[in-house]
N, C-alpha and C positions, 0 to 999 in steps of 0.2 A: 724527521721527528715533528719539523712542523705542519708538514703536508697532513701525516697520520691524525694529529690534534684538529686540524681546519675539518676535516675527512668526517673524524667521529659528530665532532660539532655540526656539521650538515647533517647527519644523519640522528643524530641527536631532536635537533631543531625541527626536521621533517615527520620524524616521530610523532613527537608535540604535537604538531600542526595539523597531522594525519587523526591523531586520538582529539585534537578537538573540534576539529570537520565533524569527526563523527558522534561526538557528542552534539553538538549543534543539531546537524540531521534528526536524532533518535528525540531531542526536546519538541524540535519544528512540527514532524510529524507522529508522536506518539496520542493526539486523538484518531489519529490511522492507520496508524503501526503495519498492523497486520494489510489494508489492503492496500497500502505504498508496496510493499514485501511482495507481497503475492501478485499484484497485478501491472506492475511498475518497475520496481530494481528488482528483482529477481528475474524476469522475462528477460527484460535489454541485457543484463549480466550476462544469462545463456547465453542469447545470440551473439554476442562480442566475443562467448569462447568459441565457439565453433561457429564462427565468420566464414573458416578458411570450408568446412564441408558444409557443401550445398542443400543437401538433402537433412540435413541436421537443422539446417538454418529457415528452410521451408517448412520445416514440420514445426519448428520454433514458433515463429511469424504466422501460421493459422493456427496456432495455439492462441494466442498474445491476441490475437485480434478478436476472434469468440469472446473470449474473460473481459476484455475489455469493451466489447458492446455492451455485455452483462452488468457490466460496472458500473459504465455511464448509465444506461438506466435506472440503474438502479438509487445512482445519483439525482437522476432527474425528478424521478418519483420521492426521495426525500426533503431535496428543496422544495420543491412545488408545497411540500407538506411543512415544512421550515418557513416557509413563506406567508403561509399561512397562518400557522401562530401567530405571528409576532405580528402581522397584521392584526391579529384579533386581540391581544394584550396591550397594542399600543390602543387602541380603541378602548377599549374598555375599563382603561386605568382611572381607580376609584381616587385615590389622594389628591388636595387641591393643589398641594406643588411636591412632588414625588423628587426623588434624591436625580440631580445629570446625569450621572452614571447609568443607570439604570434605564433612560430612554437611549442614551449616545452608546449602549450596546446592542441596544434593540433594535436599533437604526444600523449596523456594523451588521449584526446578524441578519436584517434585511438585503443590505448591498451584498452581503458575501453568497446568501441563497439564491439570490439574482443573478449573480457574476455564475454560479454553479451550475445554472442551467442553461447560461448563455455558452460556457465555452464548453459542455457536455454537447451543446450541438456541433459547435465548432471539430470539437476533437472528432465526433461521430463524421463529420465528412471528410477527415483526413483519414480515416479507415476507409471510408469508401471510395476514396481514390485507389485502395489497393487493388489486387484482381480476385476476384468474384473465387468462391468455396470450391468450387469444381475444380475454376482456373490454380489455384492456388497450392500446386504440387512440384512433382519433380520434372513434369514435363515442359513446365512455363520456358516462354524463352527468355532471351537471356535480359532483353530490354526491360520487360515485365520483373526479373528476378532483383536485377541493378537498381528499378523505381521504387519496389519494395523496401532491398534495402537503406535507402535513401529514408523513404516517410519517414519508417520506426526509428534508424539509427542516427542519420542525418551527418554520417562521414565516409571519407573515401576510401583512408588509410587505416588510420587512427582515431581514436577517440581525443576531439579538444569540444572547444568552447559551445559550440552549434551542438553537439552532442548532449552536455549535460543541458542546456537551453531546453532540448529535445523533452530529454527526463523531466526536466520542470514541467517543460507544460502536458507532458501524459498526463503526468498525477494533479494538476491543478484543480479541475474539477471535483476531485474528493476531497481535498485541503479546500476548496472554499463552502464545500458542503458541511464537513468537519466544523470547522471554524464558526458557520452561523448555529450549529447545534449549541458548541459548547460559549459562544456568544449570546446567543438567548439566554440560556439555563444560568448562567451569571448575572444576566439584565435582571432574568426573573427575582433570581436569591436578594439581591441589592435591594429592588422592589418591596418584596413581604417583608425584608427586612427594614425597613425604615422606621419604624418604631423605636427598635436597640438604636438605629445610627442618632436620631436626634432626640434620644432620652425622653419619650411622649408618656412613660409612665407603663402600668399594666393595665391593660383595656384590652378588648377583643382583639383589636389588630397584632399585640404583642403575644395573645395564647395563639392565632393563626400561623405566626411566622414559627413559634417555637414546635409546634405541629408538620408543616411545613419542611424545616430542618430536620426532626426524624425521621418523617418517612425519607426525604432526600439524600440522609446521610447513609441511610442504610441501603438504599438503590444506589449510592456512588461505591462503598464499599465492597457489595454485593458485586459490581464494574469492574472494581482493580480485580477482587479475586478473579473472574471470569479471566480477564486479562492474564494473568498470572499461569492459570493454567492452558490454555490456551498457547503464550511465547513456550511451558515447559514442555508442552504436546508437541508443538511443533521442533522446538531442537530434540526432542526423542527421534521424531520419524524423519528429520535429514540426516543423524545420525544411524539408523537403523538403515538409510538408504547408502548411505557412504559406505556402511560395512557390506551391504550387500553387491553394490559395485565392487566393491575389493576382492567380494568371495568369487563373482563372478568372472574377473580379470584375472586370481590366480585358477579358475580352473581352465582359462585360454591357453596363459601361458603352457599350464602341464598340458594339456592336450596339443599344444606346437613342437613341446621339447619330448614327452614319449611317441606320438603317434595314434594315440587310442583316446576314446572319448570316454570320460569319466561319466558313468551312470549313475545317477542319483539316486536317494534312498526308496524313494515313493515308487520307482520305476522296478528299483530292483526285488519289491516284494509284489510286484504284480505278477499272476498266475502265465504262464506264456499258453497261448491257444495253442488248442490241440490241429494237427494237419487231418484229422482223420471224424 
């Protein structure tokens, strides 16, 4: 009885533990949401399930690697532009003494668009240590196949500590690209906003800031919805894909257990050609 009680109590507590990992995770990364998911934990997920077949795992791994040069670019090309801003707003900042906050995020969103394009290289030549589009099939050999799995997964057996390490650092360069976005656009807010902070009265700078907050509120809410539809889109069509693996797995089975292959609807009202 006391085994059973100690038993549920671990699995209880793991529970827990497990539901607030992943609350942590989805807070950490929801200015990314979507391209942690697509381009990060959903890839390494795949390839940790079908490890054991080769040909699943190669076709995985020059997947993951395309999307992810995509990515990093595409990272690159936003910090460089991240960078840029907040270069030109710390310059140009009109107030004789402007609120700390406001520069010490603008400065954060600096370091982090910086870090974003530094380790967007870095990660760019841990892909290019892989083997070359061509090389990159079922014929590689097996050193080639072994090194691969090594870069992306970074274990032998199982998945431990070097592993998730691994995960951390695919996705880093969009979490520091992410980060100086939404670090600016905060710097900025803080900024116009200094009027309301230090009660300076209604004068131009207080109807700018209030101008300012509309239009921004309505482009941040206009964001969640996008968001919104977007997370409902996509649990539609892995949904729609689940079921369609299922459909397709039971007409294996029936086509193992009768003998005969089951013809589909579209096939069976096409005309059959004539021999003559």
């Amino acid at each position: 009885m006391a085994e059973d009680t100690t038993t549920q109590s671990a699995l209880f507590l793991k529970t827990w533990l497990e539901l607030l990992l992943h609350a942590v995770v989805c807070i950490l990364t929801a200015p990314y949401r979507r391209t942690f998911t697509l381009y990060t934990w959903k890839p390494l997920k795949q390839m940790r399930e079908v490890d054991g077949d080769r040909r699943l795992f190669v076709m995985r791994a020059k997947q993951f690697k395309e999307e992810k040069y995509w990515e990093l670019q595409s990272v690159q090309v936003a910090s460089s532009l991240c960078t840029g801003a907040t270069l030109a707003v710390i310059s140009w900042t009109k107030f004789p003494h402007p609120i700390w906050a406001a520069e010490a995020l603008w400065f954060c969103s600096l370091i982090c668009s910086i870090w974003a394009v530094i380790t967007s290289i870095q990660t760019r030549s841990l892909l290019d240590d892989l083997p070359d589009k061509e090389n990159l099939n079922n014929g590689m050999t097996e050193c080639d196949f072994k090194r691969t799995r090594k870069v992306i997964l970074r274990y032998s057996r199982s998945p431990g500590l070097a592993h998730w390490v691994m995960m951390f650092l695919w996705q880093f360069p969009s979490m520091t690209m992410s980060y100086a976005w939404c670090t600016f656009l905060l710097g900025l807010t803080v900024y116009v906003c200094t009027p309301f902070v230090r009660y300076e009265g209604w004068d131009a700078h207080a109807k700018i800031a209030v101008i300012y907050l509309s239009v921004g509120s309505l482009c941040f809410f206009s964001y969640l919805f996008s968001c919104v539809f977007v997370y409902a889109g996509e649990r539609d069509y892995e949904r729609s894909l689940a079921e369609r693996l299922f459909e397709t797995a039971g007409i294996r089975v029936s086509e193992m257990l009768t003998g005969e292959r089951e013809v589909p609807e579209n096939e069976r009202s096409r005309k059959r050609p004539s021999l003559f």
